[in-house]
C-alpha positions as CSV (number, residue, x, y, z in Angstrom):
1,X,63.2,97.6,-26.6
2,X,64.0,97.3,-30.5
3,X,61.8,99.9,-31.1
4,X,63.3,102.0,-28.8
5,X,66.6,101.1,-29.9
6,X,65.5,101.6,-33.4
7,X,64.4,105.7,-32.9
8,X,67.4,106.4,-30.8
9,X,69.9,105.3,-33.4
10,X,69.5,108.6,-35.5
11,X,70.5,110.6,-32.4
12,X,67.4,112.7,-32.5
13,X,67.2,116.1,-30.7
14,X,64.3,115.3,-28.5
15,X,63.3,112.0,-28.6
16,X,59.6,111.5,-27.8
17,X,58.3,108.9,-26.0
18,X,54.7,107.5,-26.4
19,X,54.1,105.0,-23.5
20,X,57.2,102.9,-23.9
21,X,56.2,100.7,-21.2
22,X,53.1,99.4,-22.8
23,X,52.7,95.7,-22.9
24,X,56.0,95.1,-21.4
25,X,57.2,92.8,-18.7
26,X,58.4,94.5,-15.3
27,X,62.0,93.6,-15.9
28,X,62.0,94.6,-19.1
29,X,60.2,98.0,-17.9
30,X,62.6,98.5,-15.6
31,X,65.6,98.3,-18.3
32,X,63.8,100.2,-20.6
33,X,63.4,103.1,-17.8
34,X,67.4,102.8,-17.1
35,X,67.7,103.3,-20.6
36,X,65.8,106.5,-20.7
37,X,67.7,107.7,-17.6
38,X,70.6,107.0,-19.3
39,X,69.8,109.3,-21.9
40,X,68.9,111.9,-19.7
41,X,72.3,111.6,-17.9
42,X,74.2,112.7,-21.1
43,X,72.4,116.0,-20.7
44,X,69.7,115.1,-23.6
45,X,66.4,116.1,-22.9
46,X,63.5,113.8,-23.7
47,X,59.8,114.4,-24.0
48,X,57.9,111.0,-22.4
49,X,54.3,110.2,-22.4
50,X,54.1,107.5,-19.8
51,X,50.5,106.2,-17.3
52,X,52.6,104.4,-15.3
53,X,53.7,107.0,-13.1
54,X,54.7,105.0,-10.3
55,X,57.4,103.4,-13.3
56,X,58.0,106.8,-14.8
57,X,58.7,108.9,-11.3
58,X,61.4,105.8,-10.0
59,X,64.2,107.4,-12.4
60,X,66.2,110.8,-12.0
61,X,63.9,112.5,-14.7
62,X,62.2,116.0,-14.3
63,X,58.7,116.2,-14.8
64,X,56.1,118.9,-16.0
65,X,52.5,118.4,-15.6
């Protein structure tokens, strides 16, 4: 979640998101997921890289294969 904080402090255009579920703990998946929705609610668009589909495809997110 720091990290994740960290590269969304700068307000980037399109964040990108490299499996930011990796190694995490369910509970702290599922915050990081709200957080990412979140983003995507303020009408930002965000490029995410995640395995865990099942954890990707719970949040209101459009996604292009």
């Amino acid at each position: 979640m720091l990290a994740l904080g960290r590269a969304l402090m700068s307000r980037p255009p399109l964040p990108m998101l490299d499996e930011p579920s990796l190694g995490l703990a369910p509970l702290i998946v599922r915050d990081t997921f709200r957080v990412i929705a979140g983003l995507r609610a303020t009408g930002g668009s965000i490029l995410l890289v995640e395995q865990d589909a099942r954890a990707a495809l719970r949040w209101p997110i459009t996604v292009a294969c």
